[in-house]
N, C-alpha and C positions, 0 to 999 in steps of 0.2 A: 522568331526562332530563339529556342533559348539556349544559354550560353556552354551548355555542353553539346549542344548541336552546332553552335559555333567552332566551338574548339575540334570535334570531330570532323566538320566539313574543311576546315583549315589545314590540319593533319594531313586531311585525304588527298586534299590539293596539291599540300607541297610533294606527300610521296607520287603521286601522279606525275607533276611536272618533274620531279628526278629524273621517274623512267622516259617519259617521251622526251627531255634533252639531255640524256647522253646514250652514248650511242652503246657502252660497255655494258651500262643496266640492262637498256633495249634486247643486247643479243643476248646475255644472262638469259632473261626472263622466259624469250623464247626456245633456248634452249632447253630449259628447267620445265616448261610446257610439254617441249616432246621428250624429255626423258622419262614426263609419266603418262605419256600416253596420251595428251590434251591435244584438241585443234590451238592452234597460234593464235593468241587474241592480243590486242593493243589494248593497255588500260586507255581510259576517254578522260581529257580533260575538260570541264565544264564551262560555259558560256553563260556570264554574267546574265546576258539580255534572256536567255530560254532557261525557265525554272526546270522541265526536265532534262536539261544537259546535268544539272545535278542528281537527279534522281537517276541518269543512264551511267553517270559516273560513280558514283556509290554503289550500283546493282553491276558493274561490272568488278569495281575491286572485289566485292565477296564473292563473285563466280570466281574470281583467283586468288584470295585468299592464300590458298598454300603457295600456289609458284611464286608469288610474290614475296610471300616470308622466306622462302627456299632461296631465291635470288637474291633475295637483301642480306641475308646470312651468309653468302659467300662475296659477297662485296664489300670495299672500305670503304666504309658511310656511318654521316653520323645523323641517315637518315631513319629513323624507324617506322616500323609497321605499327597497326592500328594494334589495341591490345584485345583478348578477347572480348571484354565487357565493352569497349567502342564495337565490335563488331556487332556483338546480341544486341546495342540500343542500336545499329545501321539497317539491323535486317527488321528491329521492330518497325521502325519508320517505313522503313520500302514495303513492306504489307499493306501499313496504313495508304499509300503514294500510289500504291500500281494502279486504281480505280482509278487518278488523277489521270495518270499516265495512259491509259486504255480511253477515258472522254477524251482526253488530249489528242491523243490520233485518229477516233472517232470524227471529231469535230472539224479536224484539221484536212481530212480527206474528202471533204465538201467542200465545193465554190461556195455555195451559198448554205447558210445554216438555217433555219429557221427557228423562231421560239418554239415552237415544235418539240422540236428534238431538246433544246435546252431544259425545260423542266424534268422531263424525264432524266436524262443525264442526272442535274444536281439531287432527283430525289434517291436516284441510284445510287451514287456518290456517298451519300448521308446515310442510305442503310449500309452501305458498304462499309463506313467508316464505326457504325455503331459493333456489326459483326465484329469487325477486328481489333476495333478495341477490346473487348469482350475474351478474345483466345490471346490480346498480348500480357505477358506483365510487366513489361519494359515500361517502368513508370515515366519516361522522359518521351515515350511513344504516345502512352497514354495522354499526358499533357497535350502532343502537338494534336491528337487527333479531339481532344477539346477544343484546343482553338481552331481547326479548321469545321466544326461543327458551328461554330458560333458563325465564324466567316461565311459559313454556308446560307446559314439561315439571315444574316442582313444583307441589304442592298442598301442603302448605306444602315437603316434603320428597319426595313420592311422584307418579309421573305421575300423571295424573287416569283413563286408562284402565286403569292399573294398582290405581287404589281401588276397597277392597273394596266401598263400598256402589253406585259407577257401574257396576265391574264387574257386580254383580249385577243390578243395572238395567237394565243393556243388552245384556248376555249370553244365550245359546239356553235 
């Protein structure tokens, strides 16, 4: 991760833990929801051990965005909101992510997985992430979604659909 994804996921975090412990934010926020006409949503605080509890926490503060600037503008805090250009690199990244996020529950909705389905996934993954890089210009987007191409293609050294035992796995 690099260190302006750092500094953005840390931001995110603290404004998150504000709103889910106090209770004044809380009703704030849900207020400020229904006074523009929004369903009530809880911002998500993210869970170290599951990589997309961050990606479901950062895709939910920019589906709120506003109520949440609206709420924090009428509270005394010296907590602040994301600035726009944290936003535009948040939503580069979750473009990049959603394909993650989609194998992720893909995968996880199986007892059993088989090599099978894992190739396919990572090669879907890989076109996926070439697309979108491609429509982002968030150059800190563009970065992660270099290193997750490279992550993609080693195992620790060798594709994955190039390993001998996936190969034989999922081979005719």
């Amino acid at each position: 991760m690099t260190p302006v994804l750092c500094d953005i996921r840390a931001k995110a975090r603290k404004l998150v833990g504000y709103f889910r412990s106090s209770t004044l934010a809380k009703e704030k926020l849900v207020s400020v929801q229904r006074q523009l006409g929004r369903p009530t949503l809880k911002l998500l605080q993210e869970v170290e051990t599951r990589w997309n509890s961050t990606y479901h926490m950062l895709q939910r503060l920019v589906d709120l965005r506003k109520p949440v600037g609206a709420a924090l503008a009428s509270l005394n805090t010296e907590i602040t909101t994301l600035t726009s250009a944290e936003f535009t690199t948040i939503s580069g990244c979750l473009s990049l992510l959603s394909g993650f996020n989609d194998a992720t529950i893909e995968l996880c909705e199986e007892k059993n997985v088989s090599g099978s389905k894992v190739v396919p996934l990572l090669k879907m993954l890989e076109q996926m992430l070439h697309e979108e890089m491609a429509k982002t210009a968030v150059a800190v987007a563009k970065e992660m979604g270099e290193h997750l191409l490279r992550q993609l293609r080693e195992t620790p050294h060798t594709p994955i659909y190039e390993h001998h035992v996936i190969g034989n796995a999922t081979g005719p």
